[in-house]
C-alpha positions in Angstrom: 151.9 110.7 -45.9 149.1 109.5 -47.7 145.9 108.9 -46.1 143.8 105.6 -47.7 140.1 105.6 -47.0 138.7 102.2 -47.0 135.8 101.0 -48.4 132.6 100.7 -46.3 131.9 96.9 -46.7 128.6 97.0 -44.5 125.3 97.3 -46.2 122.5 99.1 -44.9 119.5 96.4 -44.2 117.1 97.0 -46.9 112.8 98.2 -45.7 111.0 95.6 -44.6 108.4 97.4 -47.4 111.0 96.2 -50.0 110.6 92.3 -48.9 107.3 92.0 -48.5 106.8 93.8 -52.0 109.2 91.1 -53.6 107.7 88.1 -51.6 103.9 89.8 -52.9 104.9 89.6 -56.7 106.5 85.7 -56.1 103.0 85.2 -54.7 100.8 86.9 -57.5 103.2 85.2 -59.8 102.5 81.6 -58.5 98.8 82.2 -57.8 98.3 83.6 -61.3 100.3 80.6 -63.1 98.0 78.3 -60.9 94.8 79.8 -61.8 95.7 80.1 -65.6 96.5 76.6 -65.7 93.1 75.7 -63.8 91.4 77.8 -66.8 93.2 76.0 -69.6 92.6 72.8 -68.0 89.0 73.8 -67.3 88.7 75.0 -70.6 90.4 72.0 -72.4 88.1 69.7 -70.5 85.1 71.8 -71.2 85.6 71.2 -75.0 85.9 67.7 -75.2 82.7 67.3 -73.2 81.2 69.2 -75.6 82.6 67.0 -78.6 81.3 64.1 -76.7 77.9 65.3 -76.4 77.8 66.2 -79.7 78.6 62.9 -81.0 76.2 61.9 -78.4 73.6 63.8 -80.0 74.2 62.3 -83.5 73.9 59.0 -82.5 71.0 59.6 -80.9 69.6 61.5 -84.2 70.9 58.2 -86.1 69.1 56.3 -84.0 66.1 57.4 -83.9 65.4 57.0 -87.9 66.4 53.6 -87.3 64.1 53.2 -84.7 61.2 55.6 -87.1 61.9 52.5 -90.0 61.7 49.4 -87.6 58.1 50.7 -85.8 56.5 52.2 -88.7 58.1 50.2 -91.6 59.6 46.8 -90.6 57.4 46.2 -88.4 54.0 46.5 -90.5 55.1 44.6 -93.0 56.5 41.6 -90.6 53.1 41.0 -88.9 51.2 41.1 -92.8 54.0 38.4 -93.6 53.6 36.4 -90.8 49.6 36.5 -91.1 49.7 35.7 -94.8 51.7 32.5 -94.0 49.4 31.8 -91.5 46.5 31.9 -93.3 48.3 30.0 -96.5 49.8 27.4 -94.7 46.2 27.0 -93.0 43.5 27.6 -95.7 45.4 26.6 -99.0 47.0 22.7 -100.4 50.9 22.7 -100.5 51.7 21.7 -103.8 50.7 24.1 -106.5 51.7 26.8 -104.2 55.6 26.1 -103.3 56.6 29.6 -104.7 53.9 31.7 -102.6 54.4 29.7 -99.8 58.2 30.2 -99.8 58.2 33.9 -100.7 55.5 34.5 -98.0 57.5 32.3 -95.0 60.9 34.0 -96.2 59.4 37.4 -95.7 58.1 36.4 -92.7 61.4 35.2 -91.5 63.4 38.3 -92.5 64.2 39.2 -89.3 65.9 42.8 -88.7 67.2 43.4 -85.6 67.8 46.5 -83.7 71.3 46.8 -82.3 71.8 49.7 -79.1 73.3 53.0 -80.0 76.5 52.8 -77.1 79.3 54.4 -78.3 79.3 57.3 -77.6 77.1 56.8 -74.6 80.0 54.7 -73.1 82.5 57.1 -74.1 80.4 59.7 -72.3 80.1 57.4 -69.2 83.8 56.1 -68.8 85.6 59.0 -69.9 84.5 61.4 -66.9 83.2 64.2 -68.9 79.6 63.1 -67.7 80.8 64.4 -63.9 81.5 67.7 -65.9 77.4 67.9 -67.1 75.9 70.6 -64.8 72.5 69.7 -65.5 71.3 67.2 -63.1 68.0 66.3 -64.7 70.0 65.5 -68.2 72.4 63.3 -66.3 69.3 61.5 -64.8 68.2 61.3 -68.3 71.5 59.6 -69.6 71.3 57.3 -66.6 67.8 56.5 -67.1 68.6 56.2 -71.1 71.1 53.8 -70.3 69.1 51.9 -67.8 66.2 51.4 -70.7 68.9 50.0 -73.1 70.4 47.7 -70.6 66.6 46.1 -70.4 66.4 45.9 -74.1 69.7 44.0 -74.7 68.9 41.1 -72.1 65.3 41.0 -74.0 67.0 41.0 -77.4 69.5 38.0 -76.6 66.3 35.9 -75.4 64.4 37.1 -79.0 67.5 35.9 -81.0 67.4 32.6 -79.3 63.9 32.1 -80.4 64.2 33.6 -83.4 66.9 30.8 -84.4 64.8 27.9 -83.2 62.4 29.3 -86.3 65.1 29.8 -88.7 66.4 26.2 -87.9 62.5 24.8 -88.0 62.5 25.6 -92.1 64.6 23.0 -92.6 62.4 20.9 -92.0 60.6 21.3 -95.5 62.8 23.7 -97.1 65.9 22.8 -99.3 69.0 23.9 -97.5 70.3 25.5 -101.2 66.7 27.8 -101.6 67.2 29.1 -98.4 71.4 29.7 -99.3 69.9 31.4 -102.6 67.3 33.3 -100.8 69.4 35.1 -98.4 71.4 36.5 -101.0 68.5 37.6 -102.7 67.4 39.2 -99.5 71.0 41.3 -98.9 70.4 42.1 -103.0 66.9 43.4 -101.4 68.3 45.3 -98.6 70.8 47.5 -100.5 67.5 49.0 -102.5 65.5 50.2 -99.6 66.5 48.6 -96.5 64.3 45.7 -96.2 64.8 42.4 -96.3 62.0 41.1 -98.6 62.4 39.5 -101.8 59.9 39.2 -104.4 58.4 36.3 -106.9 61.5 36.6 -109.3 63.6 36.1 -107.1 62.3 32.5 -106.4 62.7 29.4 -109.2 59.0 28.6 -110.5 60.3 24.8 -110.0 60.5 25.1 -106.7 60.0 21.9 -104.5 59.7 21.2 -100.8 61.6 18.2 -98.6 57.9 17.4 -97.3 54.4 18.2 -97.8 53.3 17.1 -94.7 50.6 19.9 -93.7 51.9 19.1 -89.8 55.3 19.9 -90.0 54.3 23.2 -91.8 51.8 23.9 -88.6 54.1 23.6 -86.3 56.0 25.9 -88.3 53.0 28.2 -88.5 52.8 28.0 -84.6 56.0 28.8 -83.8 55.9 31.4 -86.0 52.9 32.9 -84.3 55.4 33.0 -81.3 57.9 35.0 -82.3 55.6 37.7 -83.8 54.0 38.4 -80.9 57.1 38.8 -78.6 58.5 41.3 -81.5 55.4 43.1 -80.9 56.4 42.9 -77.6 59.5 44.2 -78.4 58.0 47.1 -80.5 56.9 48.7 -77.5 60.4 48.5 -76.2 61.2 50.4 -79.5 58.7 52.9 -78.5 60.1 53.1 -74.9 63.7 53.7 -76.5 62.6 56.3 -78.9 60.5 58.4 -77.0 63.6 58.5 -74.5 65.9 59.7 -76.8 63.7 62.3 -78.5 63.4 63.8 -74.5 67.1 63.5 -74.2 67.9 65.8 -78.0 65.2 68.1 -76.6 67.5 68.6 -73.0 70.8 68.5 -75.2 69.5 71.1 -77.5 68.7 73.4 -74.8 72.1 72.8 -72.3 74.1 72.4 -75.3 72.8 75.1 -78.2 74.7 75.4 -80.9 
């Protein structure tokens, strides 16, 4: 008679060593994937603040050689202008000297306004990556950058406004058609070197006037007057603007070297 042996179905519990080691390498496992997704995010994040700031920086670069052309070009040659049509509309007879008169007052009326670098300084504000800036006193800088620009724009609409008025006031002894012909002699002027000034062939030599009247051209003259000295005004603000953003390229250089 044959004697079967039977299978022993029980298995022997396995060392508690044996779990734990299992349950350590699920943990390393989870904690690694966790902390390499922290990096990548981390790192990911890092690298578009960086592009930011870099645009930043070129904008601000941009910025201030506009800024170099309005104060040390523009601005110069606005206020001799404006005190040459001063003086002409004051010291000299109207007829005879239509073409002088008209250059001079166009000149003095080419107004070039200075529009707020905000692009990328929005982008850096609304996108988060300025919470990511470790340097405190460059965020203050940003901040107080943005503050100074803010200050400018509401000064800016109120110059615009006034400047109109003295655009509008011409009409009052210039023909509507010479001023039409003169600003596109002005853009002609502009694509040369960036001002807005034409010269004496650019102006017919039968030129006429809707009214010689020497009191409409004074009150002209007065207005006139005005507005130069509140874009005087306003060239300090281009100071203010400037000087800010050279201090800000000098922190950017040194958190941010390339």
């Amino acid at each position: 008679m044959e004697v079967h042996h039977h299978p022993d179905l029980h298995h022997k519990p396995k060392p508690w060593k044996e779990y734990f080691l299992g349950f350590l390498m699920i943990f390393l496992a989870v904690t690694l994937g966790f902390f390499a997704e922290n990096i990548r995010e981390h790192y990911v994040e890092k690298n578009k603040e960086i592009k930011t700031i870099a645009s930043f920086k070129k904008e601000l670069q941009k910025d201030t050689a506009r800024l170099n052309s309005l104060i040390n070009v523009y601005m110069p040659a606005h206020n001799f202008w404006t005190d040459s049509a001063i003086t002409l509309i004051n010291a000299n007879n109207l007829k005879g000297n239509e073409k002088i008169i008209f250059k001079i007052i166009t000149n003095a009326t080419a107004w070039r306004l200075y529009s707020t670098p905000e692009i990328a300084l929005n982008i850096l504000k609304n996108s988060g990556y300025f919470n990511l800036i470790e340097n405190t006193e460059l965020k203050t800088e940003i901040l107080e950058y943005d503050g100074i620009l803010k200050n400018y724009s509401n000064y800016s609409n109120f110059i615009s406004v006034v400047q109109h008025t003295v655009d509008t006031s011409t009409l009052s002894f210039f023909k509507l058609n010479d001023i039409v012909n003169s600003i596109g002699k002005q853009y002609q002027a502009s694509l040369k070197d960036g001002q807005f000034f034409i010269a004496d062939k650019d102006i017919p030599d039968d030129i006429i006037f809707k009214t010689y009247d020497k009191t409409v051209f004074l009150a002209f003259a007065s207005r006139l007057e005005q507005i130069t000295q509140l874009l005087n005004d306003m060239n300090a603000q281009y100071h203010l603007i400037q000087d800010q953003e050279l201090k800000l390229l000098k922190s950017i250089n040194k958190e941010y070297p390339e």
